[in-house]
N, C-alpha and C positions, 0 to 999 in steps of 0.2 A: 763519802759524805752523805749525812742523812738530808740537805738542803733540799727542797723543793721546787725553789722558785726565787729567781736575784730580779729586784727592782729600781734601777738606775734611773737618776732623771739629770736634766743639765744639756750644753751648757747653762749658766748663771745668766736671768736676760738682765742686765743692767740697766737701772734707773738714771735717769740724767742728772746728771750734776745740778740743774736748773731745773724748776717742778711752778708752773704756773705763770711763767714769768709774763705772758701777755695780759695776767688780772693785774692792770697798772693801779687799781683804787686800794687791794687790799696790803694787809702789812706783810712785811718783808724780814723772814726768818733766815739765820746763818743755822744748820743743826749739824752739829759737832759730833761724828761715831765713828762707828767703822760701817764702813757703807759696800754694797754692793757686795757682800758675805770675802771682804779681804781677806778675815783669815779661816777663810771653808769650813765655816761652821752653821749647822742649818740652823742652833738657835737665837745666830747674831742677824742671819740671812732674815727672818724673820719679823726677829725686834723690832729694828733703826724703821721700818717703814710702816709699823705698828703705832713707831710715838709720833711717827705726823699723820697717820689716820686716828687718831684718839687726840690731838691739838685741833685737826680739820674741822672733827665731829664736834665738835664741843663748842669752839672759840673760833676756827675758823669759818673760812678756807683763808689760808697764808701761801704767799707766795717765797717757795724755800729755795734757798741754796745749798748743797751738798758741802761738807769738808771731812776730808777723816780727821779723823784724832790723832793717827799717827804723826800725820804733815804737818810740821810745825807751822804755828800761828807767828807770824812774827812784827814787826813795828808796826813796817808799812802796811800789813794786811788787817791788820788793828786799827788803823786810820783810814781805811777804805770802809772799814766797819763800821764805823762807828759814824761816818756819813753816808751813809747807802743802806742802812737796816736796821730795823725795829728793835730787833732783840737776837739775843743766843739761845738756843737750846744744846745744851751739851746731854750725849748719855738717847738713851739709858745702855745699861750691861755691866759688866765687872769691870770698870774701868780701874778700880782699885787693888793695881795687880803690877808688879815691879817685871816681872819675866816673860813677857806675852812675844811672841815670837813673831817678829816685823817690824816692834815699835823700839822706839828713841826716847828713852827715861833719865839721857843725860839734862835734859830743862828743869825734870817737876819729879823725878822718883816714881811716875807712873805712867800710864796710857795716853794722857791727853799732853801732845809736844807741845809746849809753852813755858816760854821764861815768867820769872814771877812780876817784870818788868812788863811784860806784854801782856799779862790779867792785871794788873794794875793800871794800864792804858784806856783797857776798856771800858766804855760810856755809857753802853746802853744794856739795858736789862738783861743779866746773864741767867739763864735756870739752867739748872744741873737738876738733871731729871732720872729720876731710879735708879742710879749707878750702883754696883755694890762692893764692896770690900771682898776682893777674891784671894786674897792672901792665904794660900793651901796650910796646913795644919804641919807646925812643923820649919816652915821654909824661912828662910834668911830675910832681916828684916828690911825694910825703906833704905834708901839713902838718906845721907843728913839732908839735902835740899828737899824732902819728901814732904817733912813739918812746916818748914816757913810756903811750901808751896800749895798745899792743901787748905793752911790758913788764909793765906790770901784770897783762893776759891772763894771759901766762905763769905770773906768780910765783902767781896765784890759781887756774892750773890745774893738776885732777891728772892728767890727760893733753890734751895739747897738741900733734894730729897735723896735717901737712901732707900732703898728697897726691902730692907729691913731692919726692926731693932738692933739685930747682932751686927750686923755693919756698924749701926750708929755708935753700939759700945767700946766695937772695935776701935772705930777711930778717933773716939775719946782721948785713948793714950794719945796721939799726935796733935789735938786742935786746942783752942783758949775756950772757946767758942761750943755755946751746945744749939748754937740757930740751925740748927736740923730736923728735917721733918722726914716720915716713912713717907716713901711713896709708893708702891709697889709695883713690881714689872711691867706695864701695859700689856705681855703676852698671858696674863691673868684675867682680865676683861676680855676675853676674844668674844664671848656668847653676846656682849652688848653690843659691839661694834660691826660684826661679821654678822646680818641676820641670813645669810646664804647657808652659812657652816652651822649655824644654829640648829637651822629647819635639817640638815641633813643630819645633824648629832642626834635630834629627834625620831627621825624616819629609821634612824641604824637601831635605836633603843627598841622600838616595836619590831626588830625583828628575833632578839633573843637572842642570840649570836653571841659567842665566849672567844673573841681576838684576844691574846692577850699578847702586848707590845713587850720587849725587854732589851732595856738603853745600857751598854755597858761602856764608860769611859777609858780609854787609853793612853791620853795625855798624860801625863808627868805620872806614869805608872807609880813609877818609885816613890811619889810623895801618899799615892792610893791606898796603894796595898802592902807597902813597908814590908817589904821580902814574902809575905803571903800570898800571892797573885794565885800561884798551882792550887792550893788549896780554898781560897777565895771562890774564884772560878770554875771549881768542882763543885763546889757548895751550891753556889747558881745555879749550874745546869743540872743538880740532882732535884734542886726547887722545880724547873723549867720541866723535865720528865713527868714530875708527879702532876703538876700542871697538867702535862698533854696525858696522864690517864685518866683524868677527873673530866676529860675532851673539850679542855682548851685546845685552840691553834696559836700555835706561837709564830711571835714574828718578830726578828730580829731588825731592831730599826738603830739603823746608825745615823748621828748627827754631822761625824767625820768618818774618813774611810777607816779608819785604824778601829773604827771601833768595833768592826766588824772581826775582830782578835779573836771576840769568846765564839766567834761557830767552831771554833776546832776544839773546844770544851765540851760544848753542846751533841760536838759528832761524837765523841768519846763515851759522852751517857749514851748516845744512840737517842737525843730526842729530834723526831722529826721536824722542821721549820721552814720558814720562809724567811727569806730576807729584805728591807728596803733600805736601800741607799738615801739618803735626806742632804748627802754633801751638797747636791748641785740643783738641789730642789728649789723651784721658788717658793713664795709665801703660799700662794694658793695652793700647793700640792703638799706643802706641810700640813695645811689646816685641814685640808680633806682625808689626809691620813689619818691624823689623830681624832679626827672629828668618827674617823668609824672604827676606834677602838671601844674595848670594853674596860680591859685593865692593863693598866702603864707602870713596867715595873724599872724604874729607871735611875743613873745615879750622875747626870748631868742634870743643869737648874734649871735648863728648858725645857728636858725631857721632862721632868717634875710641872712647872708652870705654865707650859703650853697643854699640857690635856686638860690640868688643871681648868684654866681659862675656858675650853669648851664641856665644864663639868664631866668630864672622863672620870672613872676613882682611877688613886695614884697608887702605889708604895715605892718611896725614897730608899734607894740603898745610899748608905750616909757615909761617903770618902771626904766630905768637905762639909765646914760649918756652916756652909752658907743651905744647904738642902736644912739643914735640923732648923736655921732660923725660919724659916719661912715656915715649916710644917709647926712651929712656936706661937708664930703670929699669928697662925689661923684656927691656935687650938687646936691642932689634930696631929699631935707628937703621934701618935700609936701609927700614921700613916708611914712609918719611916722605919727600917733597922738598921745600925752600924757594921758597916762592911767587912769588920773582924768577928761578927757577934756567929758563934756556933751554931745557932738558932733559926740563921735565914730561911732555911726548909721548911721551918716548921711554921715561921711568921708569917710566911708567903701562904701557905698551903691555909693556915688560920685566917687572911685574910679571905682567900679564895672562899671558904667553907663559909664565911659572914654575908659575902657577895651574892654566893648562888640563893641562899636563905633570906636574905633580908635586902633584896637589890629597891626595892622604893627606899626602905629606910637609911640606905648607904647614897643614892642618889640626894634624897631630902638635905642628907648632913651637908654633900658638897654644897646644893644648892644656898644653902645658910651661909656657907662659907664664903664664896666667888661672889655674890650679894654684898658682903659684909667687904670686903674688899672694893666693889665697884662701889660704892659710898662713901667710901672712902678717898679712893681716886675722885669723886666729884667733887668730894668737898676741895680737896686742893686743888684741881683744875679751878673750880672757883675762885679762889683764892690767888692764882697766877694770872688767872683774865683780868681782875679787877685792878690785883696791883701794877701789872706791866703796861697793858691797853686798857684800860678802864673800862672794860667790859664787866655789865655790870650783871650778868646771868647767865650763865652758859646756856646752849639753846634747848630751847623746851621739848624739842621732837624727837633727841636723845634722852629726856628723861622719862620718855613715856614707853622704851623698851619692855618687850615682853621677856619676863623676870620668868615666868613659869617653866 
Protein backbone atom coordinates (compact mmCIF):
# COMPACT_ATOMS: atom_id res chain seq x y z
CA UNK A 1 0.00 0.00 0.00
CA UNK A 2 1.24 3.38 -0.99
CA UNK A 3 -1.18 4.98 2.14
CA UNK A 4 0.49 7.27 4.27
CA UNK A 5 -1.45 8.04 6.91
CA UNK A 6 -5.38 6.61 8.19
CA UNK A 7 -7.55 9.36 10.10
CA UNK A 8 -10.32 7.92 12.18
CA UNK A 9 -12.66 9.92 14.39
CA UNK A 10 -15.77 8.79 16.64
CA UNK A 11 -17.51 7.50 18.56
CA UNK A 12 -20.63 9.77 17.26
CA UNK A 13 -21.31 12.22 20.54
CA UNK A 14 -25.07 12.35 20.38
CA UNK A 15 -27.21 15.29 20.52
CA UNK A 16 -30.19 15.06 22.85
CA UNK A 17 -33.34 14.34 21.81
CA UNK A 18 -34.50 17.82 23.69
CA UNK A 19 -32.26 21.13 22.62
CA UNK A 20 -33.17 24.16 24.93
CA UNK A 21 -35.95 22.93 26.59
CA UNK A 22 -35.44 25.18 29.95
CA UNK A 23 -35.95 28.50 27.32
CA UNK A 24 -39.86 28.19 28.52
CA UNK A 25 -40.62 31.88 26.52
CA UNK A 26 -39.35 30.61 23.14
CA UNK A 27 -41.23 28.48 20.42
CA UNK A 28 -41.18 25.00 20.31
CA UNK A 29 -39.98 23.09 17.22
CA UNK A 30 -40.77 19.06 16.33
CA UNK A 31 -37.47 18.61 13.44
CA UNK A 32 -38.23 15.69 11.62
CA UNK A 33 -34.51 13.82 10.01
CA UNK A 34 -32.34 11.32 10.51
CA UNK A 35 -30.49 12.51 13.55
CA UNK A 36 -27.61 11.65 15.34
CA UNK A 37 -25.70 10.26 11.75
CA UNK A 38 -28.44 6.99 11.92
CA UNK A 39 -27.36 5.91 9.04
CA UNK A 40 -23.22 6.63 9.31
CA UNK A 41 -22.97 9.04 7.01
CA UNK A 42 -20.76 12.13 7.67
CA UNK A 43 -23.04 14.16 5.14
CA UNK A 44 -26.32 13.43 7.13
CA UNK A 45 -24.10 13.67 10.46
CA UNK A 46 -23.61 17.04 9.52
CA UNK A 47 -26.81 18.46 7.84
CA UNK A 48 -29.82 17.83 10.55
CA UNK A 49 -27.83 20.17 12.99
CA UNK A 50 -26.97 22.64 10.30
CA UNK A 51 -30.74 23.37 9.76
CA UNK A 52 -31.43 24.24 13.39
CA UNK A 53 -28.22 26.48 13.56
CA UNK A 54 -29.40 28.30 10.32
CA UNK A 55 -33.48 28.50 11.90
CA UNK A 56 -31.38 29.52 15.54
CA UNK A 57 -29.38 32.23 13.51
CA UNK A 58 -31.96 33.67 11.78
CA UNK A 59 -35.54 33.34 13.47
CA UNK A 60 -34.51 31.94 16.46
CA UNK A 61 -33.36 30.43 19.11
CA UNK A 62 -36.23 27.52 19.26
CA UNK A 63 -36.62 25.31 21.70
CA UNK A 64 -36.43 21.76 19.44
CA UNK A 65 -37.38 18.27 19.92
CA UNK A 66 -35.59 15.64 18.02
CA UNK A 67 -37.61 12.76 15.81
CA UNK A 68 -36.21 10.61 13.07
CA UNK A 69 -37.92 10.17 10.13
CA UNK A 70 -37.51 6.72 10.21
CA UNK A 71 -39.98 6.41 13.50
CA UNK A 72 -43.24 6.64 12.53
CA UNK A 73 -45.23 9.56 13.38
CA UNK A 74 -48.55 8.21 14.38
CA UNK A 75 -52.19 9.51 15.78
CA UNK A 76 -51.41 9.78 19.13
CA UNK A 77 -48.11 11.66 18.52
CA UNK A 78 -49.92 13.86 16.16
CA UNK A 79 -52.18 15.05 18.95
CA UNK A 80 -49.47 15.54 21.36
CA UNK A 81 -48.14 17.83 18.56
CA UNK A 82 -50.20 19.54 17.74
CA UNK A 83 -50.87 20.71 21.44
CA UNK A 84 -47.40 21.05 22.70
CA UNK A 85 -45.46 22.71 19.49
CA UNK A 86 -45.22 25.62 17.22
CA UNK A 87 -44.39 24.11 14.21
CA UNK A 88 -42.64 21.03 12.21
CA UNK A 89 -39.63 21.19 10.41
CA UNK A 90 -39.17 18.07 8.40
CA UNK A 91 -35.74 17.47 6.28
CA UNK A 92 -33.38 18.60 5.08
CA UNK A 93 -31.46 15.66 2.91
CA UNK A 94 -32.68 13.08 0.20
CA UNK A 95 -35.55 12.30 1.85
CA UNK A 96 -36.98 11.37 -1.57
CA UNK A 97 -35.62 8.04 -1.73
CA UNK A 98 -37.85 4.58 -1.68
CA UNK A 99 -34.58 2.13 -0.53
CA UNK A 100 -32.59 3.75 2.07
CA UNK A 101 -31.45 1.07 4.37
CA UNK A 102 -33.24 1.26 8.00
CA UNK A 103 -36.39 2.96 6.88
CA UNK A 104 -40.15 1.76 6.73
CA UNK A 105 -41.71 3.20 3.28
CA UNK A 106 -44.67 0.82 3.80
CA UNK A 107 -46.80 4.43 5.20
CA UNK A 108 -45.64 7.04 2.41
CA UNK A 109 -43.22 5.23 -0.40
CA UNK A 110 -40.28 7.16 1.18
CA UNK A 111 -38.15 8.26 4.12
CA UNK A 112 -40.37 10.05 6.28
CA UNK A 113 -42.73 7.03 8.30
CA UNK A 114 -46.19 8.62 8.25
CA UNK A 115 -49.58 7.56 7.07
CA UNK A 116 -51.34 9.94 4.98
CA UNK A 117 -54.00 10.00 7.76
CA UNK A 118 -51.44 11.30 10.30
CA UNK A 119 -50.09 14.35 7.79
CA UNK A 120 -53.57 15.23 7.42
CA UNK A 121 -54.04 15.37 11.49
CA UNK A 122 -51.64 17.71 11.68
CA UNK A 123 -52.28 21.56 12.75
CA UNK A 124 -49.59 23.30 12.96
CA UNK A 125 -47.25 24.86 10.56
CA UNK A 126 -45.32 21.89 8.70
CA UNK A 127 -42.00 23.20 6.50
CA UNK A 128 -40.26 20.66 4.56
CA UNK A 129 -37.16 22.10 4.34
CA UNK A 130 -34.31 21.10 1.43
CA UNK A 131 -35.12 17.65 1.06
CA UNK A 132 -34.24 16.16 -2.32
CA UNK A 133 -35.38 13.71 -4.81
CA UNK A 134 -32.69 10.97 -4.46
CA UNK A 135 -34.14 8.53 -6.82
CA UNK A 136 -30.61 7.02 -8.31
CA UNK A 137 -30.73 6.93 -12.30
CA UNK A 138 -32.15 3.94 -13.51
CA UNK A 139 -33.83 2.41 -10.15
CA UNK A 140 -37.42 0.99 -9.65
CA UNK A 141 -40.01 3.50 -9.32
CA UNK A 142 -42.35 4.84 -5.93
CA UNK A 143 -44.98 2.72 -4.70
CA UNK A 144 -48.54 3.55 -5.66
CA UNK A 145 -49.08 5.20 -1.98
CA UNK A 146 -45.90 7.41 -2.90
CA UNK A 147 -48.38 9.98 -5.08
CA UNK A 148 -51.32 10.45 -2.91
CA UNK A 149 -48.60 10.65 0.06
CA UNK A 150 -46.23 13.35 -1.18
CA UNK A 151 -49.51 15.30 -2.23
CA UNK A 152 -50.81 15.51 0.90
CA UNK A 153 -47.13 16.75 2.14
CA UNK A 154 -47.68 19.60 0.02
CA UNK A 155 -51.32 20.62 0.53
CA UNK A 156 -50.40 20.41 4.46
CA UNK A 157 -47.43 22.42 3.97
CA UNK A 158 -46.66 26.12 4.46
CA UNK A 159 -43.45 25.83 2.83
CA UNK A 160 -42.47 22.99 0.88
CA UNK A 161 -38.70 23.55 -0.30
CA UNK A 162 -36.57 21.25 -2.52
CA UNK A 163 -32.88 21.73 -2.79
CA UNK A 164 -32.95 21.87 -6.21
CA UNK A 165 -34.85 22.52 -9.62
CA UNK A 166 -34.09 18.95 -10.85
CA UNK A 167 -35.99 17.49 -7.80
CA UNK A 168 -38.71 20.00 -8.32
CA UNK A 169 -39.13 18.63 -12.00
CA UNK A 170 -38.64 15.32 -10.84
CA UNK A 171 -41.39 15.32 -8.73
CA UNK A 172 -43.72 16.96 -11.01
CA UNK A 173 -44.53 13.49 -12.58
CA UNK A 174 -46.17 12.48 -9.00
CA UNK A 175 -47.89 16.01 -7.38
CA UNK A 176 -51.26 18.16 -8.65
CA UNK A 177 -49.48 20.94 -7.19
CA UNK A 178 -46.32 23.13 -8.20
CA UNK A 179 -46.42 25.09 -4.52
CA UNK A 180 -42.64 24.31 -4.42
CA UNK A 181 -39.86 26.39 -3.73
CA UNK A 182 -35.75 25.58 -4.14
CA UNK A 183 -34.31 25.80 -1.03
CA UNK A 184 -31.01 24.75 -0.89
CA UNK A 185 -28.85 22.51 1.42
CA UNK A 186 -28.08 24.57 4.45
CA UNK A 187 -24.51 22.76 4.18
CA UNK A 188 -24.07 25.36 1.36
CA UNK A 189 -24.09 28.40 3.57
CA UNK A 190 -21.43 27.11 6.10
CA UNK A 191 -19.17 30.41 5.45
CA UNK A 192 -22.28 32.50 6.94
CA UNK A 193 -23.17 30.62 9.70
CA UNK A 194 -19.68 29.07 10.98
CA UNK A 195 -17.42 32.38 11.28
CA UNK A 196 -14.70 29.95 13.20
CA UNK A 197 -14.38 27.80 9.81
CA UNK A 198 -14.61 30.86 7.93
CA UNK A 199 -11.44 32.62 9.43
CA UNK A 200 -9.69 29.12 9.19
CA UNK A 201 -10.62 28.60 5.34
CA UNK A 202 -9.05 32.02 5.12
CA UNK A 203 -5.81 31.44 7.10
CA UNK A 204 -5.31 27.74 4.96
CA UNK A 205 -5.75 30.06 1.52
CA UNK A 206 -2.47 32.30 2.63
CA UNK A 207 -0.70 29.38 3.00
CA UNK A 208 -0.65 28.13 -0.72
CA UNK A 209 -1.00 24.68 -0.01
CA UNK A 210 -2.48 22.00 -2.99
CA UNK A 211 -4.68 19.38 -0.49
CA UNK A 212 -6.59 17.89 -2.78
CA UNK A 213 -9.50 15.82 -1.20
CA UNK A 214 -11.09 12.77 -3.48
CA UNK A 215 -14.79 11.44 -2.19
CA UNK A 216 -15.52 8.18 -4.02
CA UNK A 217 -19.18 6.60 -3.37
CA UNK A 218 -19.78 2.87 -2.70
CA UNK A 219 -23.28 2.65 -2.13
CA UNK A 220 -25.56 1.06 -4.42
CA UNK A 221 -22.30 0.46 -6.69
CA UNK A 222 -24.34 -1.24 -9.35
CA UNK A 223 -26.77 1.75 -9.88
CA UNK A 224 -23.02 4.09 -10.10
CA UNK A 225 -20.95 2.53 -12.20
CA UNK A 226 -23.26 0.03 -14.25
CA UNK A 227 -20.73 -2.81 -14.59
CA UNK A 228 -17.79 -0.24 -15.27
CA UNK A 229 -16.50 0.23 -11.68
CA UNK A 230 -12.64 -1.51 -12.78
CA UNK A 231 -12.28 0.80 -15.27
CA UNK A 232 -14.03 3.78 -13.63
CA UNK A 233 -11.87 3.52 -10.86
CA UNK A 234 -8.57 3.29 -12.88
CA UNK A 235 -9.59 6.29 -14.72
CA UNK A 236 -9.73 8.17 -11.09
CA UNK A 237 -6.63 7.02 -9.89
CA UNK A 238 -4.72 7.75 -13.06
CA UNK A 239 -6.39 11.50 -12.59
CA UNK A 240 -5.18 11.26 -8.79
CA UNK A 241 -1.35 10.27 -9.93
CA UNK A 242 -1.09 13.06 -12.44
CA UNK A 243 -2.49 15.10 -9.59
CA UNK A 244 0.29 14.03 -7.11
CA UNK A 245 3.09 14.96 -10.10
CA UNK A 246 1.90 18.35 -10.62
CA UNK A 247 2.51 18.12 -6.11
CA UNK A 248 -0.80 17.90 -5.13
CA UNK A 249 -1.23 15.65 -1.73
CA UNK A 250 -4.15 13.70 -2.00
CA UNK A 251 -6.33 12.67 0.62
CA UNK A 252 -8.68 10.18 0.44
CA UNK A 253 -11.73 11.38 2.55
CA UNK A 254 -14.56 9.06 3.10
CA UNK A 255 -18.13 10.09 4.22
CA UNK A 256 -18.80 5.99 4.79
CA UNK A 257 -16.33 3.39 5.54
CA UNK A 258 -16.91 1.59 2.19
CA UNK A 259 -15.79 4.32 0.54
CA UNK A 260 -12.65 4.01 1.29
CA UNK A 261 -12.94 0.97 -1.82
CA UNK A 262 -10.96 3.09 -4.34
CA UNK A 263 -7.45 3.01 -2.08
CA UNK A 264 -6.89 -0.35 -3.62
CA UNK A 265 -7.17 1.64 -7.17
CA UNK A 266 -5.14 4.21 -6.07
CA UNK A 267 -2.37 1.63 -4.61
CA UNK A 268 -2.31 -0.11 -8.07
CA UNK A 269 -1.51 3.44 -9.96
CA UNK A 270 1.04 3.55 -7.02
CA UNK A 271 -0.28 7.08 -6.03
CA UNK A 272 0.79 8.05 -2.79
CA UNK A 273 -2.09 9.25 -0.06
CA UNK A 274 -3.46 9.80 2.99
CA UNK A 275 -6.64 8.85 4.23
CA UNK A 276 -9.60 10.32 6.48
CA UNK A 277 -12.29 8.46 7.79
CA UNK A 278 -15.49 11.24 8.21
CA UNK A 279 -17.84 8.03 9.29
CA UNK A 280 -17.89 8.89 12.93
CA UNK A 281 -16.80 12.51 12.68
CA UNK A 282 -18.84 15.12 14.22
CA UNK A 283 -19.81 18.33 12.54
CA UNK A 284 -16.91 20.32 13.88
CA UNK A 285 -14.31 17.99 12.50
CA UNK A 286 -15.98 17.67 9.14
CA UNK A 287 -15.99 21.44 8.76
CA UNK A 288 -12.41 21.74 9.85
CA UNK A 289 -11.40 19.19 7.35
CA UNK A 290 -12.94 20.58 4.47
CA UNK A 291 -12.34 24.06 5.67
CA UNK A 292 -8.44 23.23 4.86
CA UNK A 293 -8.93 21.76 1.56
CA UNK A 294 -7.90 23.26 -1.67
CA UNK A 295 -9.70 20.91 -4.23
CA UNK A 296 -12.74 18.59 -3.57
CA UNK A 297 -13.05 16.02 -6.13
CA UNK A 298 -16.04 14.27 -5.12
CA UNK A 299 -19.18 12.29 -6.18
CA UNK A 300 -21.53 12.22 -3.04
CA UNK A 301 -23.83 15.56 -2.53
CA UNK A 302 -22.05 16.53 0.55
CA UNK A 303 -18.91 15.83 -0.54
CA UNK A 304 -19.86 18.32 -3.45
CA UNK A 305 -21.87 21.03 -1.11
CA UNK A 306 -20.05 20.86 2.07
CA UNK A 307 -16.69 22.43 0.64
CA UNK A 308 -18.89 24.13 -1.53
CA UNK A 309 -20.48 25.94 1.52
CA UNK A 310 -17.00 26.98 2.88
CA UNK A 311 -15.89 28.28 -0.74
CA UNK A 312 -13.51 25.34 -1.40
CA UNK A 313 -13.45 24.80 -5.62
CA UNK A 314 -15.28 21.50 -6.19
CA UNK A 315 -15.27 19.05 -9.27
CA UNK A 316 -18.44 16.70 -9.27
CA UNK A 317 -18.01 13.18 -10.50
CA UNK A 318 -21.70 12.71 -11.72
CA UNK A 319 -23.08 8.91 -10.75
CA UNK A 320 -26.33 10.77 -9.76
CA UNK A 321 -28.61 13.70 -11.09
CA UNK A 322 -28.75 15.21 -8.15
CA UNK A 323 -24.73 16.43 -8.32
CA UNK A 324 -25.42 17.90 -12.09
CA UNK A 325 -28.72 19.73 -10.63
CA UNK A 326 -27.09 21.66 -8.11
CA UNK A 327 -23.69 22.28 -10.29
CA UNK A 328 -27.09 23.76 -12.89
CA UNK A 329 -28.37 25.95 -10.28
CA UNK A 330 -25.49 27.57 -9.72
CA UNK A 331 -24.35 27.93 -13.15
CA UNK A 332 -21.25 26.11 -12.91
CA UNK A 333 -22.16 22.73 -15.13
CA UNK A 334 -18.14 22.74 -16.25
CA UNK A 335 -17.60 22.15 -12.27
CA UNK A 336 -18.71 18.36 -12.87
CA UNK A 337 -17.79 15.26 -15.31
CA UNK A 338 -20.03 12.06 -15.90
CA UNK A 339 -18.64 9.16 -14.13
CA UNK A 340 -18.54 7.00 -17.58
CA UNK A 341 -17.03 10.04 -19.49
CA UNK A 342 -13.32 8.74 -20.91
CA UNK A 343 -12.17 12.19 -20.37
CA UNK A 344 -12.00 12.30 -16.35
CA UNK A 345 -8.07 12.60 -16.60
CA UNK A 346 -8.02 15.05 -18.51
CA UNK A 347 -11.04 17.22 -16.84
CA UNK A 348 -9.47 16.86 -13.56
CA UNK A 349 -5.94 17.73 -14.77
CA UNK A 350 -7.66 20.90 -16.98
CA UNK A 351 -9.32 21.94 -13.97
CA UNK A 352 -6.08 21.64 -11.88
CA UNK A 353 -3.98 23.58 -14.60
CA UNK A 354 -7.06 26.64 -14.36
CA UNK A 355 -6.60 26.37 -10.36
CA UNK A 356 -2.81 26.68 -10.17
CA UNK A 357 -3.13 29.88 -13.00
CA UNK A 358 -5.94 31.68 -12.21
CA UNK A 359 -6.65 30.52 -8.17
CA UNK A 360 -8.25 34.59 -7.23
CA UNK A 361 -10.15 34.25 -10.36
CA UNK A 362 -11.61 30.55 -9.51
CA UNK A 363 -12.04 31.75 -5.91
CA UNK A 364 -14.11 35.16 -7.11
CA UNK A 365 -16.46 32.71 -9.35
CA UNK A 366 -17.24 30.56 -6.09
CA UNK A 367 -17.45 33.49 -4.10
CA UNK A 368 -20.46 34.77 -6.64
CA UNK A 369 -21.83 31.67 -6.34
CA UNK A 370 -22.23 30.43 -2.32
CA UNK A 371 -23.54 34.51 -2.10
CA UNK A 372 -26.08 33.89 -4.63
CA UNK A 373 -27.29 31.02 -2.85
CA UNK A 374 -27.19 32.49 0.77
CA UNK A 375 -29.69 35.18 -0.63
CA UNK A 376 -31.41 33.06 -1.53
CA UNK A 377 -31.72 31.04 1.61
CA UNK A 378 -32.54 34.55 3.28
CA UNK A 379 -35.04 35.40 1.21
CA UNK A 380 -37.13 32.21 2.23
CA UNK A 381 -36.05 32.07 5.69
CA UNK A 382 -37.81 35.30 5.54
CA UNK A 383 -40.47 34.14 4.19
CA UNK A 384 -41.08 30.99 6.86
CA UNK A 385 -40.62 33.47 9.77
CA UNK A 386 -43.29 35.63 8.82
CA UNK A 387 -45.68 33.17 7.56
CA UNK A 388 -45.44 30.59 10.52
CA UNK A 389 -44.37 33.00 13.60
CA UNK A 390 -44.92 36.21 12.40
CA UNK A 391 -41.61 37.18 12.59
CA UNK A 392 -41.39 40.03 10.82
CA UNK A 393 -37.35 40.16 9.88
CA UNK A 394 -34.83 37.84 10.37
CA UNK A 395 -32.14 39.29 12.67
CA UNK A 396 -30.03 41.91 11.43
CA UNK A 397 -26.46 40.62 12.97
CA UNK A 398 -26.69 37.78 10.49
CA UNK A 399 -27.21 39.88 7.82
CA UNK A 400 -24.16 41.82 8.37
CA UNK A 401 -21.86 38.73 7.68
CA UNK A 402 -18.66 39.11 6.22
CA UNK A 403 -19.22 38.04 2.51
CA UNK A 404 -15.40 38.65 1.56
Amino acid sequence: MTLRNLTQYGPIEKTPMEINTDKKSVLKILHIGVHNSANLNAGDTLLFPIVRKLFDSLLGPFDWELKQAWEELTLSEVERVNAKFDGIVLGGGGLILSNQEGSDISNSGWQWNSTVKAVQSIEIPLIVFAIGYNRFRNQSDFSAVFSQHINNVIAKSSFFGLRNYGSISKLSDYVKTHNIKRQFCPTTVLWQLYPEFRKLAKEHDKLNVKNLAVNIAFDRSHLRFKGEMDEILIRISCAMKKAQTRGWKIVVVSHKTLDRGVESYLDSEKVDYDSVDLTEAGPNEIMRFYSQTDFVVGMRGHSQMIPFGLRRPIMSIISHDKMKYFLDDINRREWGVEINSHKIVEEIDSFLDDLEKNREVLRESIKDAQEFVWEETLSNMQEIGFKNFGIKSIKSEINGVDNE
